[in-house]
mmCIF file of the N, C-alpha and C atoms, coordinates in Angstrom:
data_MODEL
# 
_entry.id   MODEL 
# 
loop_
_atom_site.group_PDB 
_atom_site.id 
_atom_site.type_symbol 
_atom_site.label_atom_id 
_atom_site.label_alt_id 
_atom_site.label_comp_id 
_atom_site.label_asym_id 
_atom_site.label_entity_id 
_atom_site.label_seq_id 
_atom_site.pdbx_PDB_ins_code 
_atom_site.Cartn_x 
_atom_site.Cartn_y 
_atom_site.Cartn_z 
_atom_site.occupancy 
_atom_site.B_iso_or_equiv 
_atom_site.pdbx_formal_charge 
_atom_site.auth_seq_id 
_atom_site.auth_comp_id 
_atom_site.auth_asym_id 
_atom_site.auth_atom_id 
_atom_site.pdbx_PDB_model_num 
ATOM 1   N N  . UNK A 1 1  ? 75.696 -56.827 109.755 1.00 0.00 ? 1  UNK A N  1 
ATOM 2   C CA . UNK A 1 1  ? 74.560 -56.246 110.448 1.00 0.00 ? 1  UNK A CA 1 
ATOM 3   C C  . UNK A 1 1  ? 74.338 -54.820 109.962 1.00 0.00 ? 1  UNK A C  1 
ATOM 4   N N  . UNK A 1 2  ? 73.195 -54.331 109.731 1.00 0.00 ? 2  UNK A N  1 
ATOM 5   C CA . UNK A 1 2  ? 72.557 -53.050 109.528 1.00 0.00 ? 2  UNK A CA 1 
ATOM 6   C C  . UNK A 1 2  ? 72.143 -52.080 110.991 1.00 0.00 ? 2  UNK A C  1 
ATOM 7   N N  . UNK A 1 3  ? 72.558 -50.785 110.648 1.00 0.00 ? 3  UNK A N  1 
ATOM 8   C CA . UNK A 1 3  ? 72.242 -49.676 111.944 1.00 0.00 ? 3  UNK A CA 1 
ATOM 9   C C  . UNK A 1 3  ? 70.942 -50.084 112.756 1.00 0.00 ? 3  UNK A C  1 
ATOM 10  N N  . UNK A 1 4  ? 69.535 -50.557 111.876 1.00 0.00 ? 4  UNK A N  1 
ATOM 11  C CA . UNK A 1 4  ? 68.802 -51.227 112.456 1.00 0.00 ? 4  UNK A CA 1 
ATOM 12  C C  . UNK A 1 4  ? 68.749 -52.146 113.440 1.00 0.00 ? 4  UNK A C  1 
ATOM 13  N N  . UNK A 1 5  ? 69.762 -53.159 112.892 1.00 0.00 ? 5  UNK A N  1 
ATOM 14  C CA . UNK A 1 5  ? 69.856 -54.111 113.397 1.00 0.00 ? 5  UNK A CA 1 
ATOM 15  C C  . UNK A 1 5  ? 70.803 -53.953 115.265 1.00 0.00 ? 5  UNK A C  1 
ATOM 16  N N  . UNK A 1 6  ? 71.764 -53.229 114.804 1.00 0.00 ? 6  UNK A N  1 
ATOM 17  C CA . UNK A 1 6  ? 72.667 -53.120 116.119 1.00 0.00 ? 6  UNK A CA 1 
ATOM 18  C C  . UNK A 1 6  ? 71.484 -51.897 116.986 1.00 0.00 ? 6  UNK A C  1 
ATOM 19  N N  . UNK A 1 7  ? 70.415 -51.135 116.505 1.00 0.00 ? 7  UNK A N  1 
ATOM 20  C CA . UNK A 1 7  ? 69.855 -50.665 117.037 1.00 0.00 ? 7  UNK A CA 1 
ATOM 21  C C  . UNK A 1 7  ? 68.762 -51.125 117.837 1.00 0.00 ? 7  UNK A C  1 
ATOM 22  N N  . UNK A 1 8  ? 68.411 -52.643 116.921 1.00 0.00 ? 8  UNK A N  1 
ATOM 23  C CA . UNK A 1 8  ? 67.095 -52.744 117.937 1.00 0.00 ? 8  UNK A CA 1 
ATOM 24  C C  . UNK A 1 8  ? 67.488 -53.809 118.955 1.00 0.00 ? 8  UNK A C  1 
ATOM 25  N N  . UNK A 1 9  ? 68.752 -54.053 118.686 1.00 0.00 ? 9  UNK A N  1 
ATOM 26  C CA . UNK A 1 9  ? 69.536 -54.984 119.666 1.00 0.00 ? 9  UNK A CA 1 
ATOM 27  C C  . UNK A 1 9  ? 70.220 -54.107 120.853 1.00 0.00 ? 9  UNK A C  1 
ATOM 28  N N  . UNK A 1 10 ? 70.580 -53.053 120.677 1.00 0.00 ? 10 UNK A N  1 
ATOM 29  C CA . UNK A 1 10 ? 71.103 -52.053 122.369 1.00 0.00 ? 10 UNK A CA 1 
ATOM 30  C C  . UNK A 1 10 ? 69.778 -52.059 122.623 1.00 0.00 ? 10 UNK A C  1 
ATOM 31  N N  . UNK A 1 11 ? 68.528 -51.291 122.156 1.00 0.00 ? 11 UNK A N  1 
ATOM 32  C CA . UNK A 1 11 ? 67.041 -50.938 122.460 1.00 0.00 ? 11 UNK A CA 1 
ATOM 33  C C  . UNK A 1 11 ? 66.371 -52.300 123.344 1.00 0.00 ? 11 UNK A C  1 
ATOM 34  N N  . UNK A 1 12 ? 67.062 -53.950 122.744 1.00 0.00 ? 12 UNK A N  1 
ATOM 35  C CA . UNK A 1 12 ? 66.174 -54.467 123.507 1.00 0.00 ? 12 UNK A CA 1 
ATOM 36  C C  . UNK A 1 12 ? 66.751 -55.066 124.957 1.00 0.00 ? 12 UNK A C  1 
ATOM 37  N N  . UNK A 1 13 ? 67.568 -54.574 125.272 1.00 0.00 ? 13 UNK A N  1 
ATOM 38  C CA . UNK A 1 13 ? 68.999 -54.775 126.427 1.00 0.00 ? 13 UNK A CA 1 
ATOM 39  C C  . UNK A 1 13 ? 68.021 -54.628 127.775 1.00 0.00 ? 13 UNK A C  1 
ATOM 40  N N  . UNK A 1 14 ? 66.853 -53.650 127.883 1.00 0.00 ? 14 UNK A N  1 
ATOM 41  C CA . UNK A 1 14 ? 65.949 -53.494 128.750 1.00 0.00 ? 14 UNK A CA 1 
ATOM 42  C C  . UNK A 1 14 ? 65.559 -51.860 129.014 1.00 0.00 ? 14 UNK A C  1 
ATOM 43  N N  . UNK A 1 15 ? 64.736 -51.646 129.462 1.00 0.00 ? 15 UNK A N  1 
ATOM 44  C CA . UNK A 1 15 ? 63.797 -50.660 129.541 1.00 0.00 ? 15 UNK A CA 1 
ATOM 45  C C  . UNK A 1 15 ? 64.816 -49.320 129.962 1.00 0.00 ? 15 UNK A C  1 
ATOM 46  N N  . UNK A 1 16 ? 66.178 -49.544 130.762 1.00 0.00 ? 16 UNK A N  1 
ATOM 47  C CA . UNK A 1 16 ? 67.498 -48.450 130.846 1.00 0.00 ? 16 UNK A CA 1 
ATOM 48  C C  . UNK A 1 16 ? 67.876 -48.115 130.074 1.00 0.00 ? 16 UNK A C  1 
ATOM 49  N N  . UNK A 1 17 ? 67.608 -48.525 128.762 1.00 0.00 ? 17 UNK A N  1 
ATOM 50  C CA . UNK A 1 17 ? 68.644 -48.132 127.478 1.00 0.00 ? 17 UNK A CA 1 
ATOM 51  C C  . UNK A 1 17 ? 67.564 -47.111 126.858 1.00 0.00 ? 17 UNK A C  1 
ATOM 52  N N  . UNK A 1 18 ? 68.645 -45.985 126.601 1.00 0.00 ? 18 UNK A N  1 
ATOM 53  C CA . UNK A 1 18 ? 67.721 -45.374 125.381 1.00 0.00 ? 18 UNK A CA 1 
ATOM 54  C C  . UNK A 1 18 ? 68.654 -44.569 124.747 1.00 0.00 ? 18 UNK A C  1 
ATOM 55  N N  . UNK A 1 19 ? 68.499 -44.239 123.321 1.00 0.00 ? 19 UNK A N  1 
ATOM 56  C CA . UNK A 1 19 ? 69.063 -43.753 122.446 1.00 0.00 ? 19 UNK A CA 1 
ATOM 57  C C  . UNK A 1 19 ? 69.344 -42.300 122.621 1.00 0.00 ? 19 UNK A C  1 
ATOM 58  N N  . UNK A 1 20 ? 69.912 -41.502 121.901 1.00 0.00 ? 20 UNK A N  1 
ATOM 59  C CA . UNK A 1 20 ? 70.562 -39.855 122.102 1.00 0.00 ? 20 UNK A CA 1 
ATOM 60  C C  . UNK A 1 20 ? 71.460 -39.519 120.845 1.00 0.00 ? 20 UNK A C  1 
ATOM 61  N N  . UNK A 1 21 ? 71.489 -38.265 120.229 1.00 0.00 ? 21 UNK A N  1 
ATOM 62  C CA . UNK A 1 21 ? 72.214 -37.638 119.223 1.00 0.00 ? 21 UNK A CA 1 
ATOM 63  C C  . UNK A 1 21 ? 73.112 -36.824 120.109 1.00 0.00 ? 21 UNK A C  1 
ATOM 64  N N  . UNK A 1 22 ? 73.610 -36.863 121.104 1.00 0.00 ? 22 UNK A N  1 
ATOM 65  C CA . UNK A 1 22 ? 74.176 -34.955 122.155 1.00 0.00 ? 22 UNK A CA 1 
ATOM 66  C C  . UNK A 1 22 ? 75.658 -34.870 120.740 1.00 0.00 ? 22 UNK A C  1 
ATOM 67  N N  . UNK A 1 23 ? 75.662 -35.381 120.045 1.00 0.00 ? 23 UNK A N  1 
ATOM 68  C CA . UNK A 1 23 ? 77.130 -34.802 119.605 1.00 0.00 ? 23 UNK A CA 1 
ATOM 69  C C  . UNK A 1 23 ? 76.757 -33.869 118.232 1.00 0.00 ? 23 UNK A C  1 
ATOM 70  N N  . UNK A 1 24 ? 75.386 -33.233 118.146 1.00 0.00 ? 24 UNK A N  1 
ATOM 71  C CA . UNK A 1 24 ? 75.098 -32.338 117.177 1.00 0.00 ? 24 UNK A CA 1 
ATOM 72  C C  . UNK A 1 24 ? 76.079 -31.191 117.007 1.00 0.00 ? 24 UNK A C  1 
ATOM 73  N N  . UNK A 1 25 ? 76.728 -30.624 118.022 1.00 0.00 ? 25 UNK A N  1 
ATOM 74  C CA . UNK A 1 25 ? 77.628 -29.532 118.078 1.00 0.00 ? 25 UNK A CA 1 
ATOM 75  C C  . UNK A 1 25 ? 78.535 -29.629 117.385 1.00 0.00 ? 25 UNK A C  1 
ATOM 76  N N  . UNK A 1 26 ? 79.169 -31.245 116.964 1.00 0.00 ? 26 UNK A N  1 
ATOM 77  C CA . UNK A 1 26 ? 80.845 -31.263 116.699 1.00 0.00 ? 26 UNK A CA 1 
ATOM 78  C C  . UNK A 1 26 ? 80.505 -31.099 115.222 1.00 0.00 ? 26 UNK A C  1 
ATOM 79  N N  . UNK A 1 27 ? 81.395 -31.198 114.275 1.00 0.00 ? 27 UNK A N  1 
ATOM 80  C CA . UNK A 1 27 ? 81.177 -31.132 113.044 1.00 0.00 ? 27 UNK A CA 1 
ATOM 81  C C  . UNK A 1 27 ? 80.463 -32.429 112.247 1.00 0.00 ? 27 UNK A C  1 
ATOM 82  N N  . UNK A 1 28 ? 80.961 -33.662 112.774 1.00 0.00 ? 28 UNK A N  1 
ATOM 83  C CA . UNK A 1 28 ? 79.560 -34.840 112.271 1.00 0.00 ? 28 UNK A CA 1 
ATOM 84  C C  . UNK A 1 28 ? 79.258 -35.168 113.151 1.00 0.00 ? 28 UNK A C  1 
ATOM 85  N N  . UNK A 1 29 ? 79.045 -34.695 114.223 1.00 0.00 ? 29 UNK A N  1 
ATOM 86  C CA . UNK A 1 29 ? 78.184 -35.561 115.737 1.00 0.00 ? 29 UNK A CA 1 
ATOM 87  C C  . UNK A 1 29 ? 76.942 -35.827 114.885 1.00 0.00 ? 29 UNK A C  1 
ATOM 88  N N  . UNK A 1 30 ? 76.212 -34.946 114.624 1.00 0.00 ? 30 UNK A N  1 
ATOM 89  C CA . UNK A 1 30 ? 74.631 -35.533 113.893 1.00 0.00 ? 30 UNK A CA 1 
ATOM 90  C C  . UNK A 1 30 ? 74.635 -36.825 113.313 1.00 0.00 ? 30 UNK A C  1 
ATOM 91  N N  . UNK A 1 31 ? 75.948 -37.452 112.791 1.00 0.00 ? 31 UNK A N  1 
ATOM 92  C CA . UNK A 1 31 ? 75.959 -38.466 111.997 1.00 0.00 ? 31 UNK A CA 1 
ATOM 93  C C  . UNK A 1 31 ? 76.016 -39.699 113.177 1.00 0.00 ? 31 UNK A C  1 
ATOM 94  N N  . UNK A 1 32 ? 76.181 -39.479 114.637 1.00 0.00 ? 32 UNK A N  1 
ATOM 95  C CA . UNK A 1 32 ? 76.332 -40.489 115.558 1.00 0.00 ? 32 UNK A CA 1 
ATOM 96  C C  . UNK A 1 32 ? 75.098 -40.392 116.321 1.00 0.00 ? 32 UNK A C  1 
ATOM 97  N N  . UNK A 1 33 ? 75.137 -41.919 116.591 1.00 0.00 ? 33 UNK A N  1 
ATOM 98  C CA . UNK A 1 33 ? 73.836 -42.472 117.366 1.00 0.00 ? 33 UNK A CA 1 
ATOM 99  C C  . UNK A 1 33 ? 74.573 -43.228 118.506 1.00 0.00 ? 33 UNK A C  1 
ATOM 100 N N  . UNK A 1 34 ? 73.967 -42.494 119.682 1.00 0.00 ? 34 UNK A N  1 
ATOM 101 C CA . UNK A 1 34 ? 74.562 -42.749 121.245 1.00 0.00 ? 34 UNK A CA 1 
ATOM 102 C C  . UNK A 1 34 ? 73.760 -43.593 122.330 1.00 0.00 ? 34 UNK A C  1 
ATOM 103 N N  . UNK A 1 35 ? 73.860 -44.398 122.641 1.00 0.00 ? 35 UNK A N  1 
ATOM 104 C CA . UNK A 1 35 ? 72.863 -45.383 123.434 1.00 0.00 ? 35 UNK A CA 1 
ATOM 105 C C  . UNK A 1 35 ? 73.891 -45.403 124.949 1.00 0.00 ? 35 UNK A C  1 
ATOM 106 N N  . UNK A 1 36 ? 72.543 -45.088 126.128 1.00 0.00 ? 36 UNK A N  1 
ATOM 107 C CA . UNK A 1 36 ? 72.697 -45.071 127.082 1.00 0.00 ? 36 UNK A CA 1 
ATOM 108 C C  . UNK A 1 36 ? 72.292 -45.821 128.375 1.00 0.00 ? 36 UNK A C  1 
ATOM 109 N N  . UNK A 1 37 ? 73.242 -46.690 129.228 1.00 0.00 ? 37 UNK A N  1 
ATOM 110 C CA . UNK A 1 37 ? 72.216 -47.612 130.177 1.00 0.00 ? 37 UNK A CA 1 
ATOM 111 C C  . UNK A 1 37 ? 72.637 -46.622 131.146 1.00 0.00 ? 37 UNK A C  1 
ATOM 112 N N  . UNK A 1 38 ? 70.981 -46.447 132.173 1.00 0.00 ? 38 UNK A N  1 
ATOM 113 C CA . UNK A 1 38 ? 71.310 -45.794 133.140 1.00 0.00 ? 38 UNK A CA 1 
ATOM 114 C C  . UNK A 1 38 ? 72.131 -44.703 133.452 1.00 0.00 ? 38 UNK A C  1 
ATOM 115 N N  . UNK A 1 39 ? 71.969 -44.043 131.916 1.00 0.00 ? 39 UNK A N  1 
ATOM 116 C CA . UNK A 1 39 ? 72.389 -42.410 131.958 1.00 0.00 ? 39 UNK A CA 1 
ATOM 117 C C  . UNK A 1 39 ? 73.909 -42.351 131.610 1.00 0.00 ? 39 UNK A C  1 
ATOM 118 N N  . UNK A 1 40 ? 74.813 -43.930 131.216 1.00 0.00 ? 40 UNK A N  1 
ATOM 119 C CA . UNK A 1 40 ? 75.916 -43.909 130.912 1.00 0.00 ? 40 UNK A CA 1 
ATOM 120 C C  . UNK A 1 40 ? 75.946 -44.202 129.313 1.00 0.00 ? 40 UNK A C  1 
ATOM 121 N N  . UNK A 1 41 ? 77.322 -43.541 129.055 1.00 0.00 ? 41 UNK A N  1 
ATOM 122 C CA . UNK A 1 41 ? 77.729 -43.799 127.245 1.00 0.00 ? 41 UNK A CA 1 
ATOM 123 C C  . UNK A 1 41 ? 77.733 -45.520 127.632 1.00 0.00 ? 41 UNK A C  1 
ATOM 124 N N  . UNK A 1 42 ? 77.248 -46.592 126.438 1.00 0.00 ? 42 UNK A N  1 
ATOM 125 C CA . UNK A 1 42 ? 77.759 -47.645 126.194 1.00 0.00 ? 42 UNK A CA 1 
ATOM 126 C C  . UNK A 1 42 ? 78.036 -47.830 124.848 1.00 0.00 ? 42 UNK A C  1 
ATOM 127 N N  . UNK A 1 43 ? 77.712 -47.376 123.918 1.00 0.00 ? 43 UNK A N  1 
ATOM 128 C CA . UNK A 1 43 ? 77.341 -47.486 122.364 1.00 0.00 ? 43 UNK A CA 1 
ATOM 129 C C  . UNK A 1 43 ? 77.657 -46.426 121.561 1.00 0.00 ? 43 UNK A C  1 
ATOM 130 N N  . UNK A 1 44 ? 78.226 -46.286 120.540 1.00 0.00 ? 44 UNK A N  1 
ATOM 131 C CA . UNK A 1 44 ? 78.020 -45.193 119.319 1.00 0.00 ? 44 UNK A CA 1 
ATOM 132 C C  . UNK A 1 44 ? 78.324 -45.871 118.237 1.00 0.00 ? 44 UNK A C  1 
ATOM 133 N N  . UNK A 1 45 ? 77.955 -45.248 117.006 1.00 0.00 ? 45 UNK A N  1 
ATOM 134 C CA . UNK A 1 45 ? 77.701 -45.926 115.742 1.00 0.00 ? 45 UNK A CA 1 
ATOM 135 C C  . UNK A 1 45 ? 77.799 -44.644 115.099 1.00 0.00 ? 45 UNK A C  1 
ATOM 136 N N  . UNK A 1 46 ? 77.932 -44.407 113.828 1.00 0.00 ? 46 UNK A N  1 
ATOM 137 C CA . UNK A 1 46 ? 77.777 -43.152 112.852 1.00 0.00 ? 46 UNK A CA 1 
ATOM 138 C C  . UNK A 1 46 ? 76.815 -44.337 111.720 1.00 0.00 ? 46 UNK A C  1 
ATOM 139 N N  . UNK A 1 47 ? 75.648 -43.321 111.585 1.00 0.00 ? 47 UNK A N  1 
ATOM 140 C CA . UNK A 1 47 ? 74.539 -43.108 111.097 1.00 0.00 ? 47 UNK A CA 1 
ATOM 141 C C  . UNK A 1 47 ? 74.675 -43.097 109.382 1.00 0.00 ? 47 UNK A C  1 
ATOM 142 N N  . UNK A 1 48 ? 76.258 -42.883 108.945 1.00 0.00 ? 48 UNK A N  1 
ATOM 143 C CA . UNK A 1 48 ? 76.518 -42.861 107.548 1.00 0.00 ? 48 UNK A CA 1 
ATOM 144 C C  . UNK A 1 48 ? 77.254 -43.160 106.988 1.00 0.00 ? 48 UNK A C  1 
ATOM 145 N N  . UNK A 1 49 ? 77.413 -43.226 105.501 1.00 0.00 ? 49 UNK A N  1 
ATOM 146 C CA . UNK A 1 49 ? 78.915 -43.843 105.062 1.00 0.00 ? 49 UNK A CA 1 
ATOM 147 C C  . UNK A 1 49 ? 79.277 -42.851 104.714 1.00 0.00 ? 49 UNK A C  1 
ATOM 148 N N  . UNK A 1 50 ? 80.804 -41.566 105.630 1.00 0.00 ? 50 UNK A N  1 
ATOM 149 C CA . UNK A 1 50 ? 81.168 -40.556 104.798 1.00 0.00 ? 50 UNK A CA 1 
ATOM 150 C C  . UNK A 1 50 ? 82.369 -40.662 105.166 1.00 0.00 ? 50 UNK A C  1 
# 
């Protein structure tokens, strides 16, 4: 599966889910993609191959 793919699959979980970067601060947070139901962590992924 592709980032796409696991992405539009949390996205279609229902209208609670939505995506977030908050880990820009750490040294590769930017590289993680954070999906949230109802304001909770369920998901992260890194965004790259490093």
């Amino acid at each position: 599966m592709t980032i796409d793919d696991y992405r539009n699959y949390c996205l279609s979980l229902g209208d609670d889910v939505e995506e977030r970067m908050p880990l820009k601060v750490f040294r590769y947070g930017s590289e993680v993609l954070v999906f949230y139901v109802c304001g909770h962590m369920l998901f992260f992924i890194k965004t790259t191959n490093r």
